[in-house]
C-alpha positions in Angstrom: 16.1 -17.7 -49.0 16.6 -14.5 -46.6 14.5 -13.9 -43.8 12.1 -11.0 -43.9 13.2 -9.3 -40.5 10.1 -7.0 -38.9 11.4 -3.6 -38.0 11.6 -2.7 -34.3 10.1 0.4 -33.1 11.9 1.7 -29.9 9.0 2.9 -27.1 10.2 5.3 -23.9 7.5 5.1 -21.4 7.1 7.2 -18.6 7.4 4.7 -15.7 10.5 2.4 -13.7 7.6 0.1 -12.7 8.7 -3.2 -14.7 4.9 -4.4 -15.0 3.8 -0.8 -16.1 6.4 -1.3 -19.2 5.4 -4.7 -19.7 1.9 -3.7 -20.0 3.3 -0.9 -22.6 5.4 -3.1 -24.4 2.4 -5.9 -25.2 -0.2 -3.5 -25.8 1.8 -1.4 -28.5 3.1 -4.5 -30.0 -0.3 -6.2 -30.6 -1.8 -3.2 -31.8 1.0 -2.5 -34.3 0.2 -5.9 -35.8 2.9 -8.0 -33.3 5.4 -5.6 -34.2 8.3 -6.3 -32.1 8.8 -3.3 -29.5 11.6 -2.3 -27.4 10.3 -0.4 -24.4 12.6 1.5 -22.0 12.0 2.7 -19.0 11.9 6.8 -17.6 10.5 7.6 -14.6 8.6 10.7 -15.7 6.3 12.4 -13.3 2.6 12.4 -13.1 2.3 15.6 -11.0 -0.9 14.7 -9.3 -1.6 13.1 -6.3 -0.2 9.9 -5.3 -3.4 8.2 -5.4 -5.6 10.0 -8.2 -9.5 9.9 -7.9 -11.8 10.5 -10.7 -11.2 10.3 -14.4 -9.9 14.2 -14.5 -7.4 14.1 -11.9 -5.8 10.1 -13.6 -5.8 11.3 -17.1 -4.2 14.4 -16.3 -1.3 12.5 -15.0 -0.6 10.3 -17.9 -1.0 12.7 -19.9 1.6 14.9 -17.9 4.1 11.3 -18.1 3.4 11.7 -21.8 4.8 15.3 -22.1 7.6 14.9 -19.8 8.8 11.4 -21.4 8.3 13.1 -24.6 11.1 15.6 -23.8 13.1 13.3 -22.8 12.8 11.0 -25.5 13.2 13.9 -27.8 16.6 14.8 -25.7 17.9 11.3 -26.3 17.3 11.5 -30.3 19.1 14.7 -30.2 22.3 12.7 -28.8 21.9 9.8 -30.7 24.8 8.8 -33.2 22.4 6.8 -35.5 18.9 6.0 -36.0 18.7 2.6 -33.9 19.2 4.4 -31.0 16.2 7.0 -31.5 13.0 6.5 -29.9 9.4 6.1 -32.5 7.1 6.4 -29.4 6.8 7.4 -26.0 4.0 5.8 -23.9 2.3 6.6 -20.5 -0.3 5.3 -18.2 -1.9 6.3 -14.9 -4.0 4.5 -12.4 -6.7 6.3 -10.8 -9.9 5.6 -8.0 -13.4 6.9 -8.3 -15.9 6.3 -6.1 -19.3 5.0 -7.9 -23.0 5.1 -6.7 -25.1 1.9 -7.0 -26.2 3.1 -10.4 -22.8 3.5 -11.6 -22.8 6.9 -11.4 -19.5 9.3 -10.1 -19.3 11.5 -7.2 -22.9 10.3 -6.0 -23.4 7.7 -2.6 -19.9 6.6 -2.2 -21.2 2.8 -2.4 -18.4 1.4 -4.0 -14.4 2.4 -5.4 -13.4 1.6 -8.5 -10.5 1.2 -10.3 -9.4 1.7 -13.7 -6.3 3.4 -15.4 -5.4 5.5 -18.5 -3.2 4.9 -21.1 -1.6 7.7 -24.4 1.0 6.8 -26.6 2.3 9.7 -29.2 4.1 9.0 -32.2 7.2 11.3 -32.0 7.4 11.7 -35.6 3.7 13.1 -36.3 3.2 14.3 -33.2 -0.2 12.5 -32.8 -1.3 12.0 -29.2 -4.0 8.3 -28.4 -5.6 7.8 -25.0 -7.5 5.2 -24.0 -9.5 4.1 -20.4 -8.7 1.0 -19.0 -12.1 -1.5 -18.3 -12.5 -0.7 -14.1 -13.1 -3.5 -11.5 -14.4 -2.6 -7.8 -12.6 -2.5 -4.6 -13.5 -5.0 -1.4 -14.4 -3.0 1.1 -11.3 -3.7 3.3 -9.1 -2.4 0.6 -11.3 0.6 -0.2 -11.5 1.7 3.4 -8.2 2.0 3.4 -7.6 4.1 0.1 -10.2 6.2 1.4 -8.5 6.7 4.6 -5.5 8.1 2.6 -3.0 4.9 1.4 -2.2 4.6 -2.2 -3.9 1.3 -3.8 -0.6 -0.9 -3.6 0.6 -0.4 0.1 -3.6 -0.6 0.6 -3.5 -4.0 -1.0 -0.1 -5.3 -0.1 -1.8 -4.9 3.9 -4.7 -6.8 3.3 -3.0 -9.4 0.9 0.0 -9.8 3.4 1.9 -9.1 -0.1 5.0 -6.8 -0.4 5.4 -3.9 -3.3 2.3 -5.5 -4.9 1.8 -3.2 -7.5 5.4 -4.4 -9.3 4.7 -7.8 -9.4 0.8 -9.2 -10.3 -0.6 -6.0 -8.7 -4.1 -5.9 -6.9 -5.7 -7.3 -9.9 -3.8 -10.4 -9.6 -4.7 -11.1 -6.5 -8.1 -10.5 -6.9 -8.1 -12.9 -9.7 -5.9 -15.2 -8.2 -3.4 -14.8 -11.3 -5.7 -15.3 -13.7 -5.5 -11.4 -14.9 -2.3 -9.8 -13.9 -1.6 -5.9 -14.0 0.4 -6.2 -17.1 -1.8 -7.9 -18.8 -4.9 -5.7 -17.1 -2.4 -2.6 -18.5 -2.1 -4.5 -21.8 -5.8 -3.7 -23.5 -5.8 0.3 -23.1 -2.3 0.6 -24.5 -4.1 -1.9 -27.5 -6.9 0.7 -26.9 -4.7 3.6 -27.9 -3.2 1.8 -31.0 -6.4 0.9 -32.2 -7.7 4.2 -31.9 -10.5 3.5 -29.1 -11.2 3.5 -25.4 -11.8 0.3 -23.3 -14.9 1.9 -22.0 -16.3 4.1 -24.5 -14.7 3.7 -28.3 -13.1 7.0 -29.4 -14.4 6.8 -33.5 -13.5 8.1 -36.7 -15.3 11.6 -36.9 -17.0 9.7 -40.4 -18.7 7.0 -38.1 -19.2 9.7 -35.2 -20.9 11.8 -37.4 -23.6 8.6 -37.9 -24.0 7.9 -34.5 -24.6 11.5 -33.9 -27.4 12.1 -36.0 -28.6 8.9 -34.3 -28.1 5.9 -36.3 -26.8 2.7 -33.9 -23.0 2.3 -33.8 -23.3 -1.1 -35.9 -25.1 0.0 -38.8 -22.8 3.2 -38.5 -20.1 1.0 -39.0 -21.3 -1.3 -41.6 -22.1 1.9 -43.7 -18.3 2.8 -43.4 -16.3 -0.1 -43.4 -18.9 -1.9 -46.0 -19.5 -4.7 -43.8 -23.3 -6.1 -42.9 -23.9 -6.8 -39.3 -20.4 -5.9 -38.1 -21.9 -6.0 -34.7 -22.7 -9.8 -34.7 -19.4 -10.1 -35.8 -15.8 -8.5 -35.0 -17.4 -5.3 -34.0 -16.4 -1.5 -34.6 -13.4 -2.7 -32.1 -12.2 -5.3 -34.7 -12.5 -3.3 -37.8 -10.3 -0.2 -35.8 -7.6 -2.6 -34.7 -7.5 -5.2 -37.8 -9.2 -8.0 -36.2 -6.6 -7.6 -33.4 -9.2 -7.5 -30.9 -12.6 -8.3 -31.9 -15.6 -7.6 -29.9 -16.1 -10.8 -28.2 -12.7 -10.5 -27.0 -13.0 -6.4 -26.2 -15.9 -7.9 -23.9 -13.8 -10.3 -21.8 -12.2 -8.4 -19.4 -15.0 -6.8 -18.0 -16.8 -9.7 -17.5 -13.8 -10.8 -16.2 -14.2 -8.3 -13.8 -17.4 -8.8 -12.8 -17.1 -11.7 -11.8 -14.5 -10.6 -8.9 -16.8 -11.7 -5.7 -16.9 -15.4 -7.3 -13.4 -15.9 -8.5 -11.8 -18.7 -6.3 -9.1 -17.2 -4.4 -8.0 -14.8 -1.7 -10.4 -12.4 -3.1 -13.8 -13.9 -3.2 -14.0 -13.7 0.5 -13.1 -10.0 0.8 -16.2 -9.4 -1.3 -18.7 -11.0 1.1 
């Protein structure tokens, strides 16, 4: 009997960081139903500062990866001698600051940092561009001082850590989590996000639910009304419906909870928080 072979879709995305592409590689692969993905490496620049702050300045930079991988990815195809060897997507992502008030708000009482990243993939044959916002986790104090002071997050970490080049290896959220969320696999939902067509913190929708939810019906029923299920919300969720059940909403829910519980996670990290 022969053996149904998946076909490979061939990813350039606009980093050398190794857990950057990893993060790529996973997250495009699990929202193109465990397709398997080649990702290769381009060190494309993000032509904003070193350490971006604010959801502006980060997703300006990814998206300014994105265009310049996408030339280059478009270069390679031209000198290709056959289709293996042409790239389907090219993929970004950029990690970014913002300082957050106690109620969560931005640019307010500078009462905590945050982090968080974005994420765009464009398929090179349409020409259609996803983004999607990482879930964000907050800074110890020790760390943040010092990203305030004018160090980029991983030499910021690797001083207080006693780590070296953190951010290729488990990165800051690693050692926050003492392992149990690295940075590839932090990187891996938005680049699902993108895929699935949503945001890790806010879901971009189809304009036919949007539309619903702007003349003020709740998302769920919005949803049920156009996917013709009843109580999607109790169940795998607007998320799980826009990626196939690849992530469902109890799942889509994990990592920031994950995240809030930072100051209690046994560790080297719990006692920065305190």
């Amino acid at each position: 009997m022969a053996v149904s072979m998946s076909p490979t879709i061939r990813l350039l995305v606009g980093s050398s960081n190794p857990v950057k592409l990893e993060g790529a590689r996973r997250g495009v692969s699990l929202g193109m139903s465990n397709t398997h993905v080649l990702a290769t490496p381009y060190n494309a620049p993000s032509n904003v500062s070193e350490q971006p702050f604010g959801d502006c300045e980060t997703l300006a930079g990814a998206l300014n990866r994105l265009k310049a991988t996408q030339a280059e990815a478009l270069r390679r195809n031209n000198l290709a001698q056959d289709d293996a060897e042409m790239f389907d997507f090219v993929a970004s992502i950029e990690g970014g600051c913002a300082w957050r008030a106690a109620d969560g708000s931005e640019g307010g009482p500078k009462d905590a940092l945050a982090c968080f990243a974005w994420a765009t993939v464009q398929d090179l044959k349409s020409g259609v561009v996803g983004r999607s916002r990482s879930a964000e986790f907050v800074l110890p104090a020790s760390i943040a001082q010092r990203v305030a002071d004018g160090e980029e997050l991983g030499p910021a970490s690797d001083a207080v850590f006693g780590t070296v080049d953190i951010k290729r290896g488990g990165g800051t959220i690693g050692a926050l989590t003492n392992g149990t969320l690295t940075r590839a696999a932090y990187y891996e939902q938005p680049f699902l996000g993108v895929v699935g067509r949503s945001r890790s913190a806010e879901f971009v929708v189809p304009a036919s639910i949007a539309q619903r939810v702007a003349d003020g019906e709740e998302l769920g029923p919005a949803s049920d009304a156009v996917f013709g299920t009843v109580d999607i919300k109790r169940g795998g969720g607007t998320i799980g419906a826009l990626t196939n059940g690849t992530l469902t909403r109890a799942a889509y829910y994990e990592q920031p909870f994950l995240l809030a519980c930072l100051p209690f996670v046994e560790g080297a990290g719990r006692e920065l928080y305190h």
